[in-house]
DOTI-752245 format. One record per residue: y, z, x of N, C-alpha, C in turn. Coordinates in nm, 3 decimals, decimal comma, padded with zeros to 5 digits. Each point is the difference from the previous one (the first is absolute). Layout:
n_py_n_pz_n_px_ca_py_ca_pz_ca_px_c_py_c_pz_c_px
Y_Z_X_Y_Z_X_Y_Z_X .
...
//
This chain:
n_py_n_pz_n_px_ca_py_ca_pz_ca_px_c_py_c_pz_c_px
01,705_23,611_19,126_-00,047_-00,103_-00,090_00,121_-00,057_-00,074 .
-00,007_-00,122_00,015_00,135_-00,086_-00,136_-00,030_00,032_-00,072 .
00,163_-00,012_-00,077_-00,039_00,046_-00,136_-00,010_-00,117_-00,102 .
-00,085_-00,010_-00,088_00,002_-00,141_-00,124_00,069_-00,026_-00,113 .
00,061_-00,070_-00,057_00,096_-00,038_-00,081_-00,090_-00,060_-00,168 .
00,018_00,140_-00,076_-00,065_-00,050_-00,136_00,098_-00,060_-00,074 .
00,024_-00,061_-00,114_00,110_-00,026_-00,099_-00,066_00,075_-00,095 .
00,152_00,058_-00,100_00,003_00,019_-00,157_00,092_-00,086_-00,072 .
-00,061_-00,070_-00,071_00,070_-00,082_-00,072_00,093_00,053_-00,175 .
00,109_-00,035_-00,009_00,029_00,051_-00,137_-00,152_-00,016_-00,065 .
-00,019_00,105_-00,181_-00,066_-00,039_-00,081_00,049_-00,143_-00,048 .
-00,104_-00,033_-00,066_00,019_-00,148_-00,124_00,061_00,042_-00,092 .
00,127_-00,079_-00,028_00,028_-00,001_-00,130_-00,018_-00,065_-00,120 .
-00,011_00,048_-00,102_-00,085_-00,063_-00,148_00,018_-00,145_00,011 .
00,101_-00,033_00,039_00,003_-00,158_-00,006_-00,018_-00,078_00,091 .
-00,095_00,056_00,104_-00,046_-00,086_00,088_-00,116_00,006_00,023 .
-00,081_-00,138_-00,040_-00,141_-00,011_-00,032_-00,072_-00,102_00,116 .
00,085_-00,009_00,085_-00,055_-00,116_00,103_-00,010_00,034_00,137 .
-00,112_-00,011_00,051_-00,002_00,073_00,169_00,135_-00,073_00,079 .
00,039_-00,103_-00,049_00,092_-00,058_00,128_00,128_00,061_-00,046 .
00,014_00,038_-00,162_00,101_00,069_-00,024_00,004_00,141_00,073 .
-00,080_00,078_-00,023_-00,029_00,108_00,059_-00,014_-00,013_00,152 .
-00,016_-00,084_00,091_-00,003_00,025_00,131_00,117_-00,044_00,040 .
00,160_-00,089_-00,087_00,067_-00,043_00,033_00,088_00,176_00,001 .
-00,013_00,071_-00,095_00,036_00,161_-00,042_-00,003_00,073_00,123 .
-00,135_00,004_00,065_-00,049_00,081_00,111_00,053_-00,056_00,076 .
00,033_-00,096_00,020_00,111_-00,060_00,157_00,122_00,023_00,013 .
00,062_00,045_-00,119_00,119_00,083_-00,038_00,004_00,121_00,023 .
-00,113_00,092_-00,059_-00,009_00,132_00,033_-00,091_00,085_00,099 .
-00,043_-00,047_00,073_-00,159_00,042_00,067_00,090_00,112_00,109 .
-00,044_00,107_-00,006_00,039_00,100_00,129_-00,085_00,001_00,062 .
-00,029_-00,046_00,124_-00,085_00,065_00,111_00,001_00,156_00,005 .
-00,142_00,043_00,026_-00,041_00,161_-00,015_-00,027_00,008_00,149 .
00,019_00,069_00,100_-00,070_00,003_00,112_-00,105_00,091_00,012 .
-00,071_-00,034_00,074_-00,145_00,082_-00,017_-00,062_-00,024_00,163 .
-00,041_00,178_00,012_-00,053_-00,008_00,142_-00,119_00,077_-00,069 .
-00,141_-00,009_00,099_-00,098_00,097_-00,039_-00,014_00,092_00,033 .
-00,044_00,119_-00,115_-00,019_00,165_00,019_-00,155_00,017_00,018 .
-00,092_-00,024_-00,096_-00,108_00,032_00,062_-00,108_-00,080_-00,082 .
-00,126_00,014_00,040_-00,099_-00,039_-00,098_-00,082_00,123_-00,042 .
-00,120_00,039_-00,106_-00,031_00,059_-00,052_-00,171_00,006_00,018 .
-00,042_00,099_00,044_-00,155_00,007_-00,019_-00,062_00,112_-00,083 .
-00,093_-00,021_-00,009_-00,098_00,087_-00,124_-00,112_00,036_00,076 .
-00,028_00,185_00,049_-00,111_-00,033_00,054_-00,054_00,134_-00,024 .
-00,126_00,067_00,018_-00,088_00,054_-00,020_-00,003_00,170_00,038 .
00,099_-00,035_00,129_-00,009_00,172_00,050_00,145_00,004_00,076 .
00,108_00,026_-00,039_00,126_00,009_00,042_-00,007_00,035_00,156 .
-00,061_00,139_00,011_00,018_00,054_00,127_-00,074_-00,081_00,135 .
-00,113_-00,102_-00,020_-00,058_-00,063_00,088_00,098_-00,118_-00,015 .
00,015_-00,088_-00,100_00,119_-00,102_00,068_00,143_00,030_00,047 .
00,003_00,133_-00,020_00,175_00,001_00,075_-00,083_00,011_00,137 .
-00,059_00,113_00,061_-00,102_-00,006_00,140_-00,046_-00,147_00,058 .
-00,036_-00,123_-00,112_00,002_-00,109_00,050_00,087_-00,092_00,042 .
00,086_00,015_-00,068_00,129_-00,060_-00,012_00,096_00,034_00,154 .
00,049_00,136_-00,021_00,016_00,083_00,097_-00,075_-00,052_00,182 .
-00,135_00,048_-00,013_-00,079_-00,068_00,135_-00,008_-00,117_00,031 .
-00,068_-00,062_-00,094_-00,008_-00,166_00,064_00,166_-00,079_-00,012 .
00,081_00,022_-00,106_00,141_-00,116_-00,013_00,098_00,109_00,055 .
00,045_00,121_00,004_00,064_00,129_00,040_00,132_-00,023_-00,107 .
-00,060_-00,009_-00,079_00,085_00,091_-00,146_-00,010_00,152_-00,040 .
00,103_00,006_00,023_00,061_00,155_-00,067_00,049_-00,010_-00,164 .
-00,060_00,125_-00,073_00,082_00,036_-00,096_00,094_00,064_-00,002 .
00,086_-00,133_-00,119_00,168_00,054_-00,026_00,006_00,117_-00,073 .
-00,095_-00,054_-00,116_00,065_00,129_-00,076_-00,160_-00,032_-00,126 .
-00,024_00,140_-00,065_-00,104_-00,014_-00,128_00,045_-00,005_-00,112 .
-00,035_-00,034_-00,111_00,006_00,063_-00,112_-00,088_-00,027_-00,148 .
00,008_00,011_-00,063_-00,107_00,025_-00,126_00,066_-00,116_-00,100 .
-00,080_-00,097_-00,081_00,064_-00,055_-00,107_-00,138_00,086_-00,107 .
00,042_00,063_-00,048_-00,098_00,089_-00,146_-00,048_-00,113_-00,070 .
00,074_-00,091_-00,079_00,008_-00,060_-00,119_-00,156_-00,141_00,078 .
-00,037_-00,021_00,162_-00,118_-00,056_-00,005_-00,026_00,089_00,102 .
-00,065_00,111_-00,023_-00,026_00,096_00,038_-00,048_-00,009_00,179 .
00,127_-00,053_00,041_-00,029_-00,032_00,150_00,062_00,075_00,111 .
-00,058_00,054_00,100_00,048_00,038_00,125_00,077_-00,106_00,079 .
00,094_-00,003_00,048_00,024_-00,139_00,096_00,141_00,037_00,115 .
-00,065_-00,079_00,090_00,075_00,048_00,114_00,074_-00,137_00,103 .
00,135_-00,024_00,015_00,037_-00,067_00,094_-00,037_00,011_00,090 .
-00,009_-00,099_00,084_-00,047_00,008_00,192_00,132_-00,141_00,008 .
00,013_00,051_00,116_00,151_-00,091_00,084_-00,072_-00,023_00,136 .
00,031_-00,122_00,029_-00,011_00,004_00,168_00,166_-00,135_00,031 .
00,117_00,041_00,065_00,105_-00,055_-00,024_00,040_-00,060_-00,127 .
-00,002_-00,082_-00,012_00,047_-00,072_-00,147_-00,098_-00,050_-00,082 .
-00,142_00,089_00,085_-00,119_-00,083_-00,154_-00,022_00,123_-00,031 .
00,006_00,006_-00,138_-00,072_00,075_-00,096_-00,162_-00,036_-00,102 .
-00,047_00,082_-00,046_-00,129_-00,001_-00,033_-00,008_00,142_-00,094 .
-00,047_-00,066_-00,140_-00,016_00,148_-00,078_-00,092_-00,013_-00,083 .
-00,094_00,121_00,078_-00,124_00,044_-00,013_-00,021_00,060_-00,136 .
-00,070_-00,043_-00,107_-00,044_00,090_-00,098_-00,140_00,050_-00,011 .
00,005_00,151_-00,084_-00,171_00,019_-00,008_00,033_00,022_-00,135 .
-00,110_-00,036_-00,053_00,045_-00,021_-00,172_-00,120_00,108_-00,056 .
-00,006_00,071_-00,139_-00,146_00,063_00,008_-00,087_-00,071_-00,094 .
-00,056_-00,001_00,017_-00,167_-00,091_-00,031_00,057_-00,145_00,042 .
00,052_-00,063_00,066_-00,018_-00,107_00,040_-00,121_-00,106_00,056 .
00,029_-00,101_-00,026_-00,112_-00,104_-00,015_00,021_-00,023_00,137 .
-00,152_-00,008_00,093_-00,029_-00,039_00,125_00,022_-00,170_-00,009 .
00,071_-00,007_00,119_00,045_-00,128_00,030_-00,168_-00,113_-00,034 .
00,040_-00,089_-00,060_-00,174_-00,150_00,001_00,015_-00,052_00,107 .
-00,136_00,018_00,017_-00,070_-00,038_00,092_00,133_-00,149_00,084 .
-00,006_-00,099_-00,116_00,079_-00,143_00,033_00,128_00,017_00,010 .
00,056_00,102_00,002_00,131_00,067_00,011_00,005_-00,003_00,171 .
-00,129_00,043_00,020_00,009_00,047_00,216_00,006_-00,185_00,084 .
-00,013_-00,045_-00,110_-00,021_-00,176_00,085_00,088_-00,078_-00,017 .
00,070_-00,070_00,115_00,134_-00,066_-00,014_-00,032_-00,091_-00,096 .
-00,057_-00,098_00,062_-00,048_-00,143_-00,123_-00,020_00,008_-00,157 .
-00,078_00,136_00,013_-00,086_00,050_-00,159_00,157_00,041_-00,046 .
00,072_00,109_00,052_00,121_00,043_-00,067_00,059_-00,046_-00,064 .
00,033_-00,180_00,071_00,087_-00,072_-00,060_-00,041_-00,100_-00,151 .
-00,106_00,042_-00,020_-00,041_-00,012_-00,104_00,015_00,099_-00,123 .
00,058_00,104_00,054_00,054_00,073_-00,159_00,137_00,037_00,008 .
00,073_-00,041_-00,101_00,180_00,001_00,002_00,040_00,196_00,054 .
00,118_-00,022_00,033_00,038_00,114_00,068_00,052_00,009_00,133 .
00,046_00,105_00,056_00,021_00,020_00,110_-00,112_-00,006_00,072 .
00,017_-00,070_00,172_-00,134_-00,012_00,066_-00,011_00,073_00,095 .
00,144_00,022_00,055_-00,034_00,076_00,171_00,144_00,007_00,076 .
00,021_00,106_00,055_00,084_-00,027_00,063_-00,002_-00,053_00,175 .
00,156_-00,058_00,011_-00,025_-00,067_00,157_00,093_00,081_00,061 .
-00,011_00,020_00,137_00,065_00,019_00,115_00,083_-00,046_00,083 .
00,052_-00,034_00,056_-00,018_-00,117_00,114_-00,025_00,084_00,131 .
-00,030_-00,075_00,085_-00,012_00,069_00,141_00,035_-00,106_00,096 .
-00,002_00,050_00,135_00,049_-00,069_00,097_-00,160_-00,107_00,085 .
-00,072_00,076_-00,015_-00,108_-00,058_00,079_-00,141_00,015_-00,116 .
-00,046_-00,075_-00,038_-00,192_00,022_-00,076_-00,059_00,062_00,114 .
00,020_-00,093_00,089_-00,156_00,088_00,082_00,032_00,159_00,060 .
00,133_00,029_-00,001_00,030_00,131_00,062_-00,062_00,106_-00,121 .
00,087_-00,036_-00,135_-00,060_00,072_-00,092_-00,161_00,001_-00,034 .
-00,074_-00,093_00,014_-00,122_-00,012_-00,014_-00,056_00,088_00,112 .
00,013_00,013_00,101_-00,016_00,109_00,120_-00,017_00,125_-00,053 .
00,132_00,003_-00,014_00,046_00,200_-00,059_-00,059_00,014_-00,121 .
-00,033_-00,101_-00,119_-00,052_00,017_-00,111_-00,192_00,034_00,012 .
00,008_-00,106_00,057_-00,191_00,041_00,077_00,033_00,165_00,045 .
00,063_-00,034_00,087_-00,012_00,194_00,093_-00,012_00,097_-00,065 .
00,111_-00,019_-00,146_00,019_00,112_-00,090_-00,157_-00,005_-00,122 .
-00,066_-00,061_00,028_-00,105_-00,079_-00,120_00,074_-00,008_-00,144 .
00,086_-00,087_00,009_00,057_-00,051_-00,158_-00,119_-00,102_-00,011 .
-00,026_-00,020_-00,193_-00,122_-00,080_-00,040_00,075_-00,122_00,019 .
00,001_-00,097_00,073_00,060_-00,146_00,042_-00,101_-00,150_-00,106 .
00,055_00,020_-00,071_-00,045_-00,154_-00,103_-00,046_-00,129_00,061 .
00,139_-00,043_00,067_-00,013_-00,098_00,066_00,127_-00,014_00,164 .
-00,004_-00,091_00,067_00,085_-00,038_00,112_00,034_-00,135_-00,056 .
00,145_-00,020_-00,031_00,011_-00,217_-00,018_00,054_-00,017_00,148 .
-00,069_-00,050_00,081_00,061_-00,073_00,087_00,038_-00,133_-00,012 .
-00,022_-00,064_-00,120_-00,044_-00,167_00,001_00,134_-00,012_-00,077 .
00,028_00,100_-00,124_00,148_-00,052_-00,014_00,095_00,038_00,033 .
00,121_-00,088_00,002_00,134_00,061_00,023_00,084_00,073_-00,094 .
00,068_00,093_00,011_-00,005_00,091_00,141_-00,144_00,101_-00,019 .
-00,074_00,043_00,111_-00,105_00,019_-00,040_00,034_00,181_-00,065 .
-00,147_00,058_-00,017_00,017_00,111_-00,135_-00,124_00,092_00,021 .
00,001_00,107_-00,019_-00,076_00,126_-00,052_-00,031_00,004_-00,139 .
-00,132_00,008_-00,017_-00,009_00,106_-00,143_-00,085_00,089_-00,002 .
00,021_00,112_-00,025_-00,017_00,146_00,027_-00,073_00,058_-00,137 .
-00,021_00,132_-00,020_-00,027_00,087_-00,092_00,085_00,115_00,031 .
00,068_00,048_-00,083_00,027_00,151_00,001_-00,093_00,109_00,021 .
00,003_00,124_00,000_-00,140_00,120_-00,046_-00,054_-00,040_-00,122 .
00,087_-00,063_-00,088_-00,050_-00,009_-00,178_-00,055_-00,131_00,003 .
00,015_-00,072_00,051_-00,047_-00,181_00,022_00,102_-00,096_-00,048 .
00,160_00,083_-00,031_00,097_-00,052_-00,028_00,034_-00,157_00,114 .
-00,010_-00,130_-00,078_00,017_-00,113_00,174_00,188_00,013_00,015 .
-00,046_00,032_00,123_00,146_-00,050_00,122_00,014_-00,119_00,077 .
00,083_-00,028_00,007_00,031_-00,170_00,077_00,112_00,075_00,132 .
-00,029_-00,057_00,109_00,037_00,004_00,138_00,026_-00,156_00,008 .
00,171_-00,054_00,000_-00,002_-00,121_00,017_00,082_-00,037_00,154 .
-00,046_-00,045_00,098_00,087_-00,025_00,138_00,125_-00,098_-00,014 .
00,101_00,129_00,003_00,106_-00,053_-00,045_00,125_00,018_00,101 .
-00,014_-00,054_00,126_00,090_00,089_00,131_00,170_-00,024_00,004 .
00,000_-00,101_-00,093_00,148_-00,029_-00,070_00,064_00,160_-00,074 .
-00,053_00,050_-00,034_00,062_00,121_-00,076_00,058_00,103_00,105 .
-00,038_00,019_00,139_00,050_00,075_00,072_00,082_-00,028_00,087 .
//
């Protein structure tokens, strides 16, 4: 995956009260940060059945476990080459809403929505995904590039986007 180019700009100083002053500043000082991605983050219900899901249907392995006390969570990396995914089980955690499991409905409440994939072929994965019975949302064939959306074991949505440029 490329990596993306953030800026940090100096702070403002007291005597500069004007965005064009201040963006003339940041064109002086801006460092590009490079940034590649490590992982995204899920929240789910029973640790030991989504690493087993994770694991079977996408064939992620865990890297490594460990405990954060202070939100009293279990949580575990899974790797499959350079994607990562880290699984938390939190205790008394709130079961995912209902409008949380629906692409459309999701995007109606701020937050993270889902993570994507890419893959080489939709319909190959749609094959092996049927075979394995993953809960399948929807198939886009109609847009480009077309797409998966999935459920996890927890009803966490996944995006499968056909992306044959990446390989």
């Amino acid at each position: 995956m490329m990596g993306s180019t953030a800026l940090l700009c100096a702070p403002m100083s007291p005597g500069l009260k004007d965005a064009t002053r201040l963006h003339r500043l940041c064109d002086n000082f801006c460092v590009p940060i490079e940034l590649k991605f490590h992982h995204g983050g899920v929240s789910v219900p029973d640790l030991e059945a989504s690493i087993r899901w994770y694991r079977d249907v996408l064939g992620f392995e865990v890297e490594h476990r460990f405990e954060i006390p202070k939100a009293r969570a279990t949580v575990a990396m899974i790797r499959r080459g350079a994607l990562r995914m880290e699984l938390f089980q939190v205790q008394a955690g709130q079961p995912l809403p209902e409008e949380r499991r629906v692409p459309d409905l999701d995007l109606q409440t701020h937050g993270n929505k889902h993570v994507c994939f890419g893959v080489q072929s939709v319909d190959e994965a749609e094959r092996e995904l049927r075979a394995k019975g993953v809960d399948i949302v929807f198939v886009g064939r109609v847009m480009h590039p077309p797409n998966i959306f999935m459920r996890d074991n927890s009803g966490n949505l996944i995006e499968f986007i056909e992306q044959p440029d990446l390989w």
